[in-house]
N, C-alpha and C positions, 0 to 999 in steps of 0.2 A: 378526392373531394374537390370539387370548382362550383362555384358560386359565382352569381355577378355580385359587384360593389356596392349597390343599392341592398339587394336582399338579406347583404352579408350586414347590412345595417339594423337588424334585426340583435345581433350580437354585437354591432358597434356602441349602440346606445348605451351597453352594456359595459362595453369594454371603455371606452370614454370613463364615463362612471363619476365624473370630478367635481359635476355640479347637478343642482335639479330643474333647473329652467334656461331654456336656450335661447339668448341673447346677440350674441355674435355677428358679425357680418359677414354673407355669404362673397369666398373668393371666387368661385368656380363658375363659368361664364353659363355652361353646358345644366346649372342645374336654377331653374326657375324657380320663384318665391313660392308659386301653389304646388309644387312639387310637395309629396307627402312626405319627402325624407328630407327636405329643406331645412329642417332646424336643427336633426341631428348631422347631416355633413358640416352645417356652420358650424356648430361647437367641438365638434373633434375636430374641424380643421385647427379653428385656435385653441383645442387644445395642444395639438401636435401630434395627433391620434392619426393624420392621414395628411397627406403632401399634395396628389393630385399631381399631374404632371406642368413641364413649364410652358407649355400653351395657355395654361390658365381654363384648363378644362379636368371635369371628374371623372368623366367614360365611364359611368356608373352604370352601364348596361354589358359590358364585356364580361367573360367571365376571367376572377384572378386565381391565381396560380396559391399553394398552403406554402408557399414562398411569403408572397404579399401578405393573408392572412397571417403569419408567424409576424411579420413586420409589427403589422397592427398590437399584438398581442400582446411583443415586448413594450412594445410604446405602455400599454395600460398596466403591464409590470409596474414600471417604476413611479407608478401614480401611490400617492399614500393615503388620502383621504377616499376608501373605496369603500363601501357598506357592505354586511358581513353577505346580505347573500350575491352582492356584483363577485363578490371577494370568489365564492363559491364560485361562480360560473367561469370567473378568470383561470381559477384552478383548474378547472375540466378542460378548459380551451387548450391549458399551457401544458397540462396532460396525453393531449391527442398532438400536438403537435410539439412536442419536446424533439424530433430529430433536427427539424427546422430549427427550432429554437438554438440547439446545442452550434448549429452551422452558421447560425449570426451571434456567433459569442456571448450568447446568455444561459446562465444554466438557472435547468430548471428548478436546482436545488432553493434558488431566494427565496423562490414562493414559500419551498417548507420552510426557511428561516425567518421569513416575514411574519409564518402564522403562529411558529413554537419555537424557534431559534434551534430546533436540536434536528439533526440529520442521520439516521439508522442505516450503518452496511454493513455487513458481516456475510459470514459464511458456513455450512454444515459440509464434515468433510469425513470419510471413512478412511483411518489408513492401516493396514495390514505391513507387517514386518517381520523376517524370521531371521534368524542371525547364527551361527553358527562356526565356534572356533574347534580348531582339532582337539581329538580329543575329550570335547565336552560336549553335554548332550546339544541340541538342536534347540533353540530360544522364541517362540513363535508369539503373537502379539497381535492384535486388534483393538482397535479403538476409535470410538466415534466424540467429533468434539463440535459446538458449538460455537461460533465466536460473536459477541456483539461488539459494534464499533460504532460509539455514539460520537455524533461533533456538536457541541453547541455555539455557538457566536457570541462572544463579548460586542466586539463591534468591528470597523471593516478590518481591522489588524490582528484583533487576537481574538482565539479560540479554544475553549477548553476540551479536549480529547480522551477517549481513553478506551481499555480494551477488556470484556469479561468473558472469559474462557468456563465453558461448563463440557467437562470430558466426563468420560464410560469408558472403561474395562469391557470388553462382548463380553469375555467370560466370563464373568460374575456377575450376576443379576441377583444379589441376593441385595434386601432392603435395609439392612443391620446397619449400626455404624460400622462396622470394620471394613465394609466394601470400598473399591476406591475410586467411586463413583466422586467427585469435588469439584465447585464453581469455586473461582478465583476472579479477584480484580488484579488483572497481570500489569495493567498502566492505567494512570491518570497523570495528567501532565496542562499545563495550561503553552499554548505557543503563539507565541507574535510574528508574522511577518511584513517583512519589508523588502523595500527595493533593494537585491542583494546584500540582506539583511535577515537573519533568523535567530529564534532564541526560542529555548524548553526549556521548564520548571516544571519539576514533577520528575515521576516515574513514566522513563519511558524508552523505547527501542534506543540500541546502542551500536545497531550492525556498522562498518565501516562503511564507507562513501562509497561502496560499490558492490555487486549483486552476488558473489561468493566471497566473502569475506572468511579470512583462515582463524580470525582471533573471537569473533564478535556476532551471535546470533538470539542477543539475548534481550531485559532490561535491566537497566540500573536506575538509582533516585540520587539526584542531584539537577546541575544545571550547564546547559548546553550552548554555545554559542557560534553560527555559522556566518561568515560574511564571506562577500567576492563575488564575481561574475566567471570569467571561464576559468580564474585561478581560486579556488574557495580553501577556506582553512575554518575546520571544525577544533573547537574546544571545549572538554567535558573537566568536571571535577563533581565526584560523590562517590557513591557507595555501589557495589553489586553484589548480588547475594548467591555464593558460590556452592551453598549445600543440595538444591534439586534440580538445575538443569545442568550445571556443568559436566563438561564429557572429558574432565580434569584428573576425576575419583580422588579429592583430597582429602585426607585427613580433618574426620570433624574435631574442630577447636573449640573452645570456650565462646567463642564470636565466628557465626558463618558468613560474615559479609566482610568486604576486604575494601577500601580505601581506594579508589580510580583516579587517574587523570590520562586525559589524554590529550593528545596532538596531531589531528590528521590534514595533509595536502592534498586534495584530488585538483588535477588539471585537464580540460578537455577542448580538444582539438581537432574539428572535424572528422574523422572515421577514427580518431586516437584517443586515447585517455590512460593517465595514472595515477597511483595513490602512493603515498607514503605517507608513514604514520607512528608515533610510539604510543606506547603504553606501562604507564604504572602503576603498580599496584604492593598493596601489602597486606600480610592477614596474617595470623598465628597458624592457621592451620593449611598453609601454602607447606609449613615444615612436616614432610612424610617420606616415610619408606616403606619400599613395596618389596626387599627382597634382592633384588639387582644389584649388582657390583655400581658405587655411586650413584646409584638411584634416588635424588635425593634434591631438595631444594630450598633455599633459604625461607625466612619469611617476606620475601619481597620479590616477585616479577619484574623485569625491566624488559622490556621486549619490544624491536625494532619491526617495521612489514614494509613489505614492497607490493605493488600491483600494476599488472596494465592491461588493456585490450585493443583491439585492434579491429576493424567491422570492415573488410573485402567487401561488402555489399552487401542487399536488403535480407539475403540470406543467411551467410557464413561470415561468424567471430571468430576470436580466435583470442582467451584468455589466460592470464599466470599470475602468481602470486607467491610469497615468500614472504616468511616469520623465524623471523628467533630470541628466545628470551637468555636474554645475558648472565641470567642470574643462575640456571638449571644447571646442574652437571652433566644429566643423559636426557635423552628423550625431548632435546630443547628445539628444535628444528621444523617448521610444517613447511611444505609447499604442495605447488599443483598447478598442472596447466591442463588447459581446455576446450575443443575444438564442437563449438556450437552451430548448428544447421537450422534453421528455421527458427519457428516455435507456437507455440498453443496459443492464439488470443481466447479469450475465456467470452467474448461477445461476438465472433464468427464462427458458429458450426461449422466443421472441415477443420480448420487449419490443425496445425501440428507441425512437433520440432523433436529434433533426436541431437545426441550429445554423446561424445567420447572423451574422460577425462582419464590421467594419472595423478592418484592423490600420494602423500606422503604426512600423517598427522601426527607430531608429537604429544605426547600426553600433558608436556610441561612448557609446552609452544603454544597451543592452542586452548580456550578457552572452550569453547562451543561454537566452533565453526558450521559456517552457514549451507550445509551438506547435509544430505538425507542420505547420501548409497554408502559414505564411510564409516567404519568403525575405529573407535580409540585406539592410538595408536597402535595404527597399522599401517601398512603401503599397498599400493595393488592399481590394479586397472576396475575404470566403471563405467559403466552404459547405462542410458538410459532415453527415454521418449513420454512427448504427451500431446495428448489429443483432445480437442472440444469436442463433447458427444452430441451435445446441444448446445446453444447458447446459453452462457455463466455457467456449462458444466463438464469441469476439465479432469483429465485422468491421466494419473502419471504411475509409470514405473521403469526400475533403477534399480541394478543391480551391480554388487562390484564381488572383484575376488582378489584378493591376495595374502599377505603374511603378517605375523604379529611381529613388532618392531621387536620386542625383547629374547623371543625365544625360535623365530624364525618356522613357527607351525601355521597352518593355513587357517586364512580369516574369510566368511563368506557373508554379504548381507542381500535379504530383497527387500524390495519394497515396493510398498503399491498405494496408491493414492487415488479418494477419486473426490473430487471438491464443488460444491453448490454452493455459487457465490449470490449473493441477492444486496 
């Protein structure tokens, strides 16, 4: 799209927007008093809407670049006295030309917080899983979930967030209550940031300071606090609720949520980075037994993690991690390292990324590690790959095989993913 500067004044008058009568004094040598667009180049010049070059001329006949246009555009962004229908046409402008936008550092998001403060992402995602230990039969699974992710704006530092999950079972389509069909509000959380500086209150994600995390893929409610620049240190203290996502299998007690705090260090250093981190916790129903010679754990977790990674270049990582809770008798131990090749951006059709890892997951190490190919304590090798089919539409699958940590019989899991993010 090119337009000259004059014509595009058709839309400046528009985008100006600030006042109803044009007063101004004309800076531009190149544009004449009986020029028909005389009045509106004076007023977006003072208002800031347009610069002109330092000749002290408009060259309002050339045609400009959706570079220059986007220029314009932001400029009438940040105008606040705008009437509701400039307001509209600003919209559509900042619509059509949202690449540009995002490339001179304005997102096009203000506009939607100028107009309702709230901003809608989420995503529709199908994921299939069959899982299979010796032995016992074959465990196969489908499901489709929903996710909405509102943000609304307090003001420029804090905002309130949060996340609503609606999943399906494929296989039951029946409409009864007993189906287990369920919408859940999984978080809401209010967050401040600042110049390394952050803080959450509320309900909300807990994963570790880094993208496989062996302890932490879940939420808790309480309150959070991260400061630092290349050396950050996160600190958590509340609650987490250990009866329906943990991949723990604890003992239900009188009370399913158990008591958090935590401690984590990440450090990052050009192609390097690491984590270290504790964690405690306590719950009455941490105390269980499954059977095992000392199979068995107090009502309190203590449990230390290590991480690092390492990025050879624009390609190939290469990550690990380690956990142990001090408190367990067996099964207290996860680790895992990870050799990553590419990977999927979810807004370039084409690309894609494949990965070789070895997990090792304790039952009484790990909470709900950040791991789709593992199964509860087990150990084993796993693969996996994913690919954008379209843009925002990524597909993954991940498979692993190895053995069950207690009795040494074969553990198998697939999985397959395919995700619509919008």
């Amino acid at each position: 799209m090119k337009k000259t500067l004059v014509s595009a004044l058709t839309t400046a008058l528009v985008v100006g927007a600030a006042s109803t009568t044009f007063a101004a004094a004309n800076p531009f040598s190149d544009v004449p008093a009986d020029h028909w667009a005389y009045d509106a180049v004076s007023q977006l010049a003072a208002d800031g809407v347009i610069e002109g070059y330092g000749d002290t001329t408009f060259k309002g006949d050339r045609n400009i670049t959706r570079y220059e246009m986007a220029q314009m555009i932001a400029k009438a962004m940040a105008k606040t006295n705008v009437g509701s229908n400039d307001k509209a046409l600003i919209d559509k402008l900042a619509a059509e030309f949202s690449d540009e936008l995002n490339n001179l550092g304005v997102r096009v998001a203000n506009l939607e917080k100028n107009a309702d403060k709230v901003k809608w992402n989420g995503e529709a995602r199908y994921t299939y899983t069959s899982t299979r230990y010796e032995d016992v039969k074959r465990a196969n699974k489908d499901e489709m979930l929903l996710r909405l992710e509102p943000t609304a704006e307090v003001n420029a530092n804090w905002h309130v967030k949060a996340r609503l999950d609606a999943s399906t079972n494929m296989k039951d389509d029946a409409t009864f209550s007993g189906n287990t069909d369920k919408v859940s509000l999984k978080r809401v959380w209010a967050q401040g940031d600042y110049k390394n500086f952050q803080t959450k209150l509320g309900k909300f994600g807990i994963a570790t300071a880094y993208d496989k995390s062996l302890m932490f893929n879940d939420e808790a409610s309480g309150a959070a606090v991260t400061f630092g620049n290349k050396l950050k240190a996160t600190v958590f203290a509340g609650r987490i609720n250990l009866a329906n996502d943990t991949k723990m299998k604890l003992a239900t007690g009188d009370d399913d949520a158990a008591n958090l705090q935590s401690l984590a260090l990440t450090y990052g250093l050009g192609k390097a980075s690491g984590t270290a981190a504790y964690y405690r916790m306590d719950a009455e129903n941490f105390k269980t037994t499954t059977g095992y010679a000392n199979d068995k754990t107090e009502d309190e977790l203590g449990a230390w993690e290590v991480a690092g990674s390492y990025r050879f270049d624009k390609n190939v990582a290469l990550g690990g991690a380690y956990i142990k809770n001090e408190k367990a008798d067996s099964f207290n131990k996860s680790g895992m390292v990870q050799l990553d090749y590419k990977g999927a951006q979810k807004v370039n059709k084409g690309t894609w990324g494949a990965y070789v890892a070895y997990r090792h997951i304790g039952k009484f190490a790990s909470i709900d590690p950040n791991t789709d190919d593992v199964l509860n304590n087990t150990k084993g090798w796993a693969v996996g790959a994913n690919y954008t089919l379209f843009k925002n539409t990524v597909a993954n699958i991940k498979y692993f095989n190895g053995e069950q940590l207690g009795n040494g019989k074969d553990a198998e899991k697939l999985f397959g993913r395919v995700e619509f993010f919008f």
